[in-house]
N, C-alpha and C positions, 0 to 999 in steps of 0.2 A: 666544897661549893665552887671554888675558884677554878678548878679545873674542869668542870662541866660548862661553866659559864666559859671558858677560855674554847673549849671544842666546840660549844655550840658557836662564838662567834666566827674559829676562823672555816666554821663550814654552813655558817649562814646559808648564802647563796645557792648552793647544792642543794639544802633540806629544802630551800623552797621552790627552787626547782624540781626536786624529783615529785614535789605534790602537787606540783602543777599538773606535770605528763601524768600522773595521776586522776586528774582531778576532769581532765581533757576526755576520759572511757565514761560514756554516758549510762552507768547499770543503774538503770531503772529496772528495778523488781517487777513494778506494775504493769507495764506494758511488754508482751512478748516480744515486740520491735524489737525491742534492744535486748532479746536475750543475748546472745553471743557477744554482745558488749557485757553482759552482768559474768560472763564466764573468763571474759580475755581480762577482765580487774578482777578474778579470784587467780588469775596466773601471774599477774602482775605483784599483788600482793605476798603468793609464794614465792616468788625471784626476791622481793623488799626481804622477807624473812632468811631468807638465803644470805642474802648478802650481807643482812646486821648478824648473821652469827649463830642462828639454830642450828642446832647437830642434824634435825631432824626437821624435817618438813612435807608434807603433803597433801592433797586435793584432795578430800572425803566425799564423794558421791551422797548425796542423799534423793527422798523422792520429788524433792525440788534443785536449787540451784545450790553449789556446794559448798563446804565449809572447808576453810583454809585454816588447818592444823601444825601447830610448831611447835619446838621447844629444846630447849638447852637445857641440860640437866647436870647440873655441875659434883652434886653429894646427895642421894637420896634422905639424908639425916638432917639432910637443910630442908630449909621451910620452901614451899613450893607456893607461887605465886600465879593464878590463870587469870590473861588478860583476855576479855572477851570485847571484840569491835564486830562492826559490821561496814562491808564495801557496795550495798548496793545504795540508789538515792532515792531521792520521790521526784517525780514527775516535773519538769521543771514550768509546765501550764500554770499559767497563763502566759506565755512567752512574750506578749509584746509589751508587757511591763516590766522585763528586764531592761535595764540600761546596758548590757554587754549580753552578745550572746551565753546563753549559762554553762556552756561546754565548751567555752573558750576562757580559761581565766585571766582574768588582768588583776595589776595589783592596784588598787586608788586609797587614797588618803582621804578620812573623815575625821568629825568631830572627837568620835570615842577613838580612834583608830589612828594617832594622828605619825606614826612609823607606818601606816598604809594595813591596807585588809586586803585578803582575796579574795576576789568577786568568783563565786560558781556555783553550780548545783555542786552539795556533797559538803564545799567548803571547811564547814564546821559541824555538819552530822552526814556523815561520822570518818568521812575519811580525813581530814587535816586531824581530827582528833584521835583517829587510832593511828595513824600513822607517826603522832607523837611518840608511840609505845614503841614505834618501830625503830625510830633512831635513838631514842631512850637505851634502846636493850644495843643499838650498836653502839653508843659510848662504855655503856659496861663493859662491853666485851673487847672493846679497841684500848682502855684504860685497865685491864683486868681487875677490872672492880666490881662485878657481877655475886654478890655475896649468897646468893640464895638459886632456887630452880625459876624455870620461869616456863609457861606455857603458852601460847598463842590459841585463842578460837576465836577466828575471823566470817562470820554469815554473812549470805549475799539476800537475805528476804528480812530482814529485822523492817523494811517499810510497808510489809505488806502481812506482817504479823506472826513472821518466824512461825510460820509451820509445818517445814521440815525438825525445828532445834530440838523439839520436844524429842521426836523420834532419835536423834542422832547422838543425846545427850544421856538417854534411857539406853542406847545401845554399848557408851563409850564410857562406861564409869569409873574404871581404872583408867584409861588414859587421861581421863580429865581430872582426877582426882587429886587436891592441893589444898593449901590451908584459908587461904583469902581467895576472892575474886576483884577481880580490879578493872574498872569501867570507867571509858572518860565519853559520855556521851550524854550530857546536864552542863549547865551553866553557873558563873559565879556572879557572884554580886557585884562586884566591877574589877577592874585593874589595878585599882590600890586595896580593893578589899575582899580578898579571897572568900570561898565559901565553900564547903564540903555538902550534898547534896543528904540527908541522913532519909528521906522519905518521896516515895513518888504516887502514884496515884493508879487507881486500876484505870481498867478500860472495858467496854462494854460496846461496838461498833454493829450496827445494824443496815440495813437496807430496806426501806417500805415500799411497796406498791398500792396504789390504789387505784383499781379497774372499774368504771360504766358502761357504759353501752360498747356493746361488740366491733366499733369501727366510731373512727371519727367523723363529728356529725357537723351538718350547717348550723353555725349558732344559731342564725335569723330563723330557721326553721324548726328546732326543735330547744333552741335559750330558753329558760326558765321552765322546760316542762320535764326535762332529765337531767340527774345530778351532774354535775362538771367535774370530774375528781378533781383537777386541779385548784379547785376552788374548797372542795371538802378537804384535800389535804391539808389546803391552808387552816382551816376550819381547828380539825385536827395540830396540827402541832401547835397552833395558838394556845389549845388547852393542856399540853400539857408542862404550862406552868401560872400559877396564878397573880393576883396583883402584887404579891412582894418577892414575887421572882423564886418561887420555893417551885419543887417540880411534882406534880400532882400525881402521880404512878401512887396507888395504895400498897404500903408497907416498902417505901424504895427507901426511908428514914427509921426505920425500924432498928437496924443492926449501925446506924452510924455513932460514932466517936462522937463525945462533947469535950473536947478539950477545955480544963479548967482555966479560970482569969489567970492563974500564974504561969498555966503556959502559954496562955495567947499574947501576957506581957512580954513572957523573953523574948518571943519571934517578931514582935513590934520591932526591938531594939535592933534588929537588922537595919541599915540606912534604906529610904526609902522617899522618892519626892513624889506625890501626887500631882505639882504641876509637871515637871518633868515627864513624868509618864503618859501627862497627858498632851502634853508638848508633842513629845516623839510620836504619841499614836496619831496625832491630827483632829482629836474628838472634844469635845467640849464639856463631858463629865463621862465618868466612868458608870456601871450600870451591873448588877447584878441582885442576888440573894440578899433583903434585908438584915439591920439588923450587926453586920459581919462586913471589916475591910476589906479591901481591895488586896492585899497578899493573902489574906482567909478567905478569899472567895476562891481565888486562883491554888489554893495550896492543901487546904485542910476542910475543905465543903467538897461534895459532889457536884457534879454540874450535867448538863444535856444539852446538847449543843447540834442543830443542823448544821451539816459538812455538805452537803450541796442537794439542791432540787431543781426538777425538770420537768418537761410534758407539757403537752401541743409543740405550735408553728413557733419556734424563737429564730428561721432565716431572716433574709432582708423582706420588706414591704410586708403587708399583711396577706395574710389567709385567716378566714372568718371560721374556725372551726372550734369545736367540743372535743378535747381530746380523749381518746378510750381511755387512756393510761394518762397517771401521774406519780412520781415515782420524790425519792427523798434516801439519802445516808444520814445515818441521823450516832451521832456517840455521847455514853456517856463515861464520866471520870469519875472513879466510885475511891471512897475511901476505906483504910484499913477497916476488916471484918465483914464489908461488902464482898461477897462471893457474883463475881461476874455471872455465872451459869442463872444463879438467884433471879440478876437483874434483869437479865433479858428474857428470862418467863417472862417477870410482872410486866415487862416493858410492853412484851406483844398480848398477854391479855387486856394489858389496859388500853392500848391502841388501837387493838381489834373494836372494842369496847365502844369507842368513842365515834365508829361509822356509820352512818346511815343505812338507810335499809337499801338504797336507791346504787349500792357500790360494795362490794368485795377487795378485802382487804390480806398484804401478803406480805410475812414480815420474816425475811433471811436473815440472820446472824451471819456477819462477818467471822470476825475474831475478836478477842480479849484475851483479859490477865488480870491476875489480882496485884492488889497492891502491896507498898513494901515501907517497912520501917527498919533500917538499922541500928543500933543501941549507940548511943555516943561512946560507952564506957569499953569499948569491943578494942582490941590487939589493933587490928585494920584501921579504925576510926583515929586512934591517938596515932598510931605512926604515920598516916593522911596529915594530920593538923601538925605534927611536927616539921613535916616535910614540906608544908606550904609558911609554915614560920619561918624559917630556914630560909625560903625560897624568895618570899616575900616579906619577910622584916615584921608580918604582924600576923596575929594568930585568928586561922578564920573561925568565920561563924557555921554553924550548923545550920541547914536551912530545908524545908520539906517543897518540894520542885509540885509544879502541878501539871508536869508531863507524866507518861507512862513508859515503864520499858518493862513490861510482861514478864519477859524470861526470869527476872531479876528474883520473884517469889519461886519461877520449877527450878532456877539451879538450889534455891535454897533447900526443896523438897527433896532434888535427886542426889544431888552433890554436898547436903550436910554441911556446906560451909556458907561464912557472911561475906555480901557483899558494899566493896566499896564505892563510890562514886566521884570520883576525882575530876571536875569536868571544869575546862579554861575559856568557855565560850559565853557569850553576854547576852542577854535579852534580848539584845537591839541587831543582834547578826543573821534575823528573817531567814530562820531553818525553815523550811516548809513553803517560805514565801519566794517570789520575784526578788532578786539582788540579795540571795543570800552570801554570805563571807564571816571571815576569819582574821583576825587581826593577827598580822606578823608578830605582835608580842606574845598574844599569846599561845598563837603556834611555839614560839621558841621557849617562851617560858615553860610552857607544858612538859617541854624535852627537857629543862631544866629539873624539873621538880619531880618526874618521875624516880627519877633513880635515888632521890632522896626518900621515898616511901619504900625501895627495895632496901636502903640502908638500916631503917630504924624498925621496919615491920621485920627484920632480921633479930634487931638487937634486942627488940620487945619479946619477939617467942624465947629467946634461949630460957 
């Protein structure tokens, strides 16, 4: 431990500069703009893998943006470990709510943060956090303490729902083929109290339209006498949840999980402050699914959640109109045994369902993924919690995340192995939001504690 802690300090500086110039290639998946930015950070990425020490490394084409492939292979008889990251970001809009441009990083000092954070798009999902992996594997290999095999698969669309992976992972079975997978893209409970991620949450993302009349009309002339979809929209998703916050789709409850009182006590014992939380959010009570806390609403309930809506005039001053079009993305977060494909039937018959005669209704699926539980008692999972013991002086807690990361159930399907989830990022580090960042610690500690998971998830197979 001493000598990881000793290289990581006297090359501090370097690791966070190279994830700055990093952090600086604006790949946003989502918008074409910046494709050749999502491609100049999958080269960037292959030169990082280079230089920490893969034998082998290359750019994999697929029918999207490509996947960055590495790996060292030291004893095929050793246990082989595949780290899967992703290098593209989301969108850094609503930009004038950053306090720093989001592709400029700077470092600033906060309350949680108080050795400073990196202010950027990417920050902490997922490039500060895969790029832990990066300098992780170059201590091994600068200290020849790299005990096991080790493989790199780096995606440039994990924000826009990985789907090129499926294809590329159904083509690459042997090369990707290892005993763990190992992921650092989830969060911990804080910086004194580690936490391993054992559960995530499906996903089910849609997009509705809702069409009236053939052209935008004069309110004053034709208000109250044709339906306004933006108005029926509203209408519409209002119902679909009732007064205690449960989500009204017939049979979307049918296949979910009731976890028993002794397991919803263990997950209590996680630390947890309701004012705090509501402190940090700015809100004055939290609000959800009766009945069920606030980490059970977030963790182990499904939920349905509008992700944005629009239609008619929203420029400057007014225009009096009826807009033809009213439009909504709408996701939800399903839990184990909910099958995404299930949910987005019911979701668009019941939606359809719920329109007027006066409007026609149009309901695209995006993307999804099912959900994921890995077993605390698994090879992967104890050599995780040994290595953050070790790392951190006390032994984390297990904890079921109420994000999604899709792929995590088809490596399980195509690739036969369990995945872990080692993730050194906080709550409060606004992935997806305006000012999101990464606190210096735990960039560095990440690079700490990975190599201690390559130690004992060695010493556990033999």
């Amino acid at each position: 431990m001493d000598n990881i802690k000793n290289y990581v300090g006297q090359n501090k500086d370097r690791f966070i500069n190279e994830l700055i110039e990093l952090l600086k290639i604006p790949s946003v998946s989502a918008d074409s703009a910046y494709s050749q930015d999502v491609i100049n950070t999958a080269d960037a990425v292959k030169a990082s893998l280079e230089k920490a020490g893969c034998d082998h490394v290359e750019i994999c084409e697929t029918p999207g943006y490509p996947i960055v492939y590495g790996e060292k292979i030291i004893d095929k008889n050793l246990p082989t470990i595949l780290v899967y990251g992703h290098y593209d970001v989301q969108p850094a809009d609503p930009v004038e709510l950053w306090t720093s441009p989001p592709f400029e990083p700077v470092i600033k000092k906060t309350d949680l943060h108080p050795e400073g954070a990196i202010f950027a798009r990417g920050a902490c999902d997922d490039k500060g956090q895969m790029y832990m992996h990066v300098k992780a594997l170059e201590y091994m290999v600068q200290s020849n303490s790299l005990p096991c095999n080790v493989k790199f698969m780096i995606e440039g669309e994990e924000e826009v729902g990985s789907p090129s992976l499926a294809w590329f992972v159904e083509r690459n079975q042997d090369k990707l083929a290892n005993d763990v997978i190992l992921i650092s893209d989830t969060g911990m409970i804080s910086n004194t109290q580690p936490s391993i991620t054992t559960g995530l949450r499906g996903l089910s993302y849609v997009e509705v339209e809702v069409t009236g009349p053939n052209r935008d009309l004069h309110s004053g002339l034709y208000g109250g006498a044709v339906a306004n979809p933006i108005n029926v929209l509203a209408k519409m998703i209002a119902q679909l949840h009732d007064e205690n916050n449960h989500i009204t789709i017939p049979g979307f409850y049918d296949k979910v999980e009731e976890l028993t009182r002794d397991e919803r006590d263990e997950m209590a014992k996680a630390p947890f402050s309701l004012d705090a939380y509501k402190q940090a959010l700015d809100i004055q009570d939290v609000y959800g699914e009766a009945t069920y806390t606030t980490n059970e609403r977030n963790s182990i309930r499904p939920t349905l959640d509008v992700n944005g809506i629009w239609g008619g005039y929203t420029g400057e001053g007014a225009k009096t109109v009826i807009a033809s079009k009213a439009y909504a993305k709408i996701s939800m977060r399903l839990v184990p045994a909910q099958d995404w494909n299930e949910i987005t039937e019911l979701f668009t018959r019941h939606f359809t369902s719920l329109a007027p005669k006066g409007v026609r209704v149009k309901v695209t699926p995006h993307h999804g993924g099912q959900a994921y539980v890995t077993p605390i008692d698994s090879v992967g999972y104890k050599a995780a919690a040994l290595a953050y013991e070790e790392s951190f002086g006390i032994k984390p807690i297990p904890v079921r995340s109420g994000g999604s990361i899709p792929i995590v159930a088809l490596f399980e399907k195509e690739l036969k192995s369990k995945t872990i989830m080692m993730g050194f990022g906080l709550d409060s580090d606004a992935i997806h939001s305006p000012n999101e960042h990464f606190g210096i610690f735990n960039y560095l500690k990440g690079i700490e504690t990975i190599p201690l998971f390559y130690k004992h998830f060695t010493e556990l197979s033999k």
